[in-house]
C-alpha positions in Angstrom: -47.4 -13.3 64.7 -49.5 -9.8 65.2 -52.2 -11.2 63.2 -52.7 -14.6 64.8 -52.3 -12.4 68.4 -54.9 -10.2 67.6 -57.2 -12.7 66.5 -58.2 -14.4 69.7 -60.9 -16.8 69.1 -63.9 -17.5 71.0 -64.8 -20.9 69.9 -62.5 -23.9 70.8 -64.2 -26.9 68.4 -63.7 -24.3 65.8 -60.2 -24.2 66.3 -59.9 -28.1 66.0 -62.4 -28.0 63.0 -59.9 -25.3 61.6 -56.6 -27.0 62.1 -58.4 -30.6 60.4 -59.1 -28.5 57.6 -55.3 -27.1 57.5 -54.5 -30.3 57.2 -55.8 -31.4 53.7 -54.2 -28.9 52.0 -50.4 -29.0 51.7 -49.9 -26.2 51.4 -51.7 -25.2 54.3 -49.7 -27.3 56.2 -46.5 -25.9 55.5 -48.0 -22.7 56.7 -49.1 -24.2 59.7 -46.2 -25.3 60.6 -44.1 -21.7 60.2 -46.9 -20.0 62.1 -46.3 -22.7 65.1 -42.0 -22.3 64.8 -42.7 -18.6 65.0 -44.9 -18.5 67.9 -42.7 -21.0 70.2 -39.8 -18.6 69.1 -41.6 -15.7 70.2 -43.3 -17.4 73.2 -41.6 -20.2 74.2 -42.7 -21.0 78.0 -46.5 -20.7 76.6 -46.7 -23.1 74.5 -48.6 -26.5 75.2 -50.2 -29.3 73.2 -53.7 -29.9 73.8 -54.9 -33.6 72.4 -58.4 -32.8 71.6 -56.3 -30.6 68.6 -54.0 -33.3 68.3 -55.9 -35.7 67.1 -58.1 -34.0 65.1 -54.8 -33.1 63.1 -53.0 -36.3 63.5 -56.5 -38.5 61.9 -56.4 -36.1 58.7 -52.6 -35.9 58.2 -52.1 -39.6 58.4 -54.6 -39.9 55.2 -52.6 -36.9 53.5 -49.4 -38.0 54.1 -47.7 -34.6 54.3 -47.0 -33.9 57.8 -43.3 -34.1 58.9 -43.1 -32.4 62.0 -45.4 -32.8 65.0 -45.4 -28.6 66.1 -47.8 -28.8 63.2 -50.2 -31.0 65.5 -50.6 -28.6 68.5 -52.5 -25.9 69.6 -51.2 -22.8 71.2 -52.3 -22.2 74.5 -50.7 -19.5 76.7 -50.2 -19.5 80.3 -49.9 -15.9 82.1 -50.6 -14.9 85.7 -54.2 -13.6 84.5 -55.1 -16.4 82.5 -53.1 -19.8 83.7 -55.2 -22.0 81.5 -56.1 -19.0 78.3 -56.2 -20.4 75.0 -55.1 -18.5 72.0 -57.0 -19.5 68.8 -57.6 -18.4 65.5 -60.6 -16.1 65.4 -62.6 -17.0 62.0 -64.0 -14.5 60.0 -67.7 -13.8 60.5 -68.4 -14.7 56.4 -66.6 -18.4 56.7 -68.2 -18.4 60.3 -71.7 -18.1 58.7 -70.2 -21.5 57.1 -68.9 -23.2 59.9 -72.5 -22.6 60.9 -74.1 -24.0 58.0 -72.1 -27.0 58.0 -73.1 -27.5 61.7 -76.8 -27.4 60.0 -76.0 -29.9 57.2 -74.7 -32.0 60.1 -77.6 -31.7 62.3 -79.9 -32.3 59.4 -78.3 -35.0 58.4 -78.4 -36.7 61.8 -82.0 -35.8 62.1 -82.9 -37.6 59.0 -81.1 -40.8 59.8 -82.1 -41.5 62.9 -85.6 -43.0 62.5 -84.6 -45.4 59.9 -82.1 -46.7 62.2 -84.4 -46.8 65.0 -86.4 -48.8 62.6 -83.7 -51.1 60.9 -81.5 -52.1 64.5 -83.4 -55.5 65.8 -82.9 -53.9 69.5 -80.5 -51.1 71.3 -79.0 -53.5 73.0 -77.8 -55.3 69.3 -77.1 -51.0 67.9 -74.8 -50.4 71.9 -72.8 -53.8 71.4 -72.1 -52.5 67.7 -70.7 -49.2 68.3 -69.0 -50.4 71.2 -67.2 -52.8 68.7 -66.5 -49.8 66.5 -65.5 -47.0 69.1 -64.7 -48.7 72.4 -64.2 -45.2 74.1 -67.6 -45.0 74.2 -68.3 -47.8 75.9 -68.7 -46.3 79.3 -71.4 -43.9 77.8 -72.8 -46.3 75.7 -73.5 -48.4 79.5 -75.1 -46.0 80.9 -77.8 -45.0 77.7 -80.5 -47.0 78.5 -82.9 -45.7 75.8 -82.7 -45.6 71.8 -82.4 -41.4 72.3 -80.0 -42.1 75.0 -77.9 -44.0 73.0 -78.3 -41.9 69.7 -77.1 -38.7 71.8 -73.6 -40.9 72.7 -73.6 -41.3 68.8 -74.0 -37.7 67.6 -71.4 -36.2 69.7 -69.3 -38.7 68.7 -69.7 -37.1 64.9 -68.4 -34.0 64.0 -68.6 -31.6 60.8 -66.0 -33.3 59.5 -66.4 -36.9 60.8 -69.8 -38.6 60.5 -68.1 -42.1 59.6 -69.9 -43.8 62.8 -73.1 -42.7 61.5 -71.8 -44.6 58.1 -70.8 -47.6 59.7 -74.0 -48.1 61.2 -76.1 -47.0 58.0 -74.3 -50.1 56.5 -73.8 -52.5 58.8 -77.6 -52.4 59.6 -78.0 -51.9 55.4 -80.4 -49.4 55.9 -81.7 -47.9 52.3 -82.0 -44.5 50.8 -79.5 -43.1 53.4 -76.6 -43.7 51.3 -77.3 -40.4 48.8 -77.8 -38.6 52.1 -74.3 -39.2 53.1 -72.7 -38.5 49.9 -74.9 -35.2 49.8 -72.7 -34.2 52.8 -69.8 -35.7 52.1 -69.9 -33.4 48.9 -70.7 -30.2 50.7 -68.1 -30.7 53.1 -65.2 -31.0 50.0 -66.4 -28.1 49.0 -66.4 -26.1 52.2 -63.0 -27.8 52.8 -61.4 -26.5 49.8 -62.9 -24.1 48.0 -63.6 -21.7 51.0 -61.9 -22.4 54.4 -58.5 -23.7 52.4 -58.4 -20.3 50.4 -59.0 -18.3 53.5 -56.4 -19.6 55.7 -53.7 -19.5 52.5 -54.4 -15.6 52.3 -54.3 -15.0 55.8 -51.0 -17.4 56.5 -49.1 -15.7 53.4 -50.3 -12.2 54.6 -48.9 -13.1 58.2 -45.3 -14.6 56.5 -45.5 -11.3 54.2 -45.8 -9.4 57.6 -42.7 -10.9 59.6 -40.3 -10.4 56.5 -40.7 -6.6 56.8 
């Protein structure tokens, strides 16, 4: 666990951006899941499950299939007399944080492009509110109190994330707004890619490196 305990991260979304990634992989998820047993065996009164993590983890590993054990859908958090509410995370390495960044660019890009052709396709904000209301009834209290196209758009971009951007999707088609469709599968390419190619292989070599370490 020395490596995971010495890499305290700073970041908490990256964390949960981390652990969604873990869970395409299987791999990765096997991994996962030792370095969780290992911690609650070395710290068992400090572990906690925070659902923000949980079901992050929980939407990708019920497409995957893989997961068997629930540990694997927790963060560790610690609580000690200094810290009661400290949260240990997995630090990411500046060169796949320079990613993590990019990807929040793509995102932001994205969003940016997309939002003046639906503020020119819905016939009213009350008509775009009702619909994603319809789609993602947690947001229906912040969807009440947008009174404004922005307003409401703002509800709608936190709701995506790097990895999620499906409301934007759902209302790009229910609304069958044009030439937005290559815009998403621009993304939706970039993010496989990030997903596998470079945050998959990073947390295999660190997670085989940290079992390597507690066999010797």
């Amino acid at each position: 666990m020395l490596l995971i305990l010495s890499a305290v991260a700073k970041n908490h979304s990256k964390l949960c951006t981390l652990t969604s990634i873990l869970m395409k992989s299987k791999e990765a998820v096997s991994l996962a899941n030792d370095i969780i047993m290992e911690y609650e065996k070395s710290y068992p009164s400090a572990v906690t499950v925070m659902p923000s993590c949980q079901q992050a983890s929980t939407s990708t590993s019920s497409r995957s299939g893989q997961l068997q054990d629930s540990s694997s859908e927790t963060q560790v958090t610690t609580n000690t007399d200094a810290t009661p509410q400290g949260v240990v995370e997995v630090i990411v390495h500046p060169g796949y944080e320079a990613e993590f960044d990019r990807m929040a660019t793509l995102r932001g890009n994205l969003i940016h492009s997309i939002v003046p052709l639906i503020k020119a396709a819905i016939p009213s904000i009350d008509d775009l509110k009702t619909y994603v209301r319809r789609c993602r009834s947690h947001l229906e209290n912040q969807l009440d109190q947008a009174e404004t196209f922005d307003a409401v758009m703002r509800v709608i971009e936190k709701e995506c994330s790097i990895l999620n951007v499906s409301v934007l999707e759902a209302i790009v088609n229910n609304y069958s707004i044009k030439d937005v469709g290559d815009m998403i599968l621009a993304y939706q390419t970039h993010l496989n890619e990030f997903c596998e190619n470079k945050l998959t292989m990073f947390c295999d070599c660190q997670l085989k490196r940290l079992s390597s370490s507690l066999l010797t």
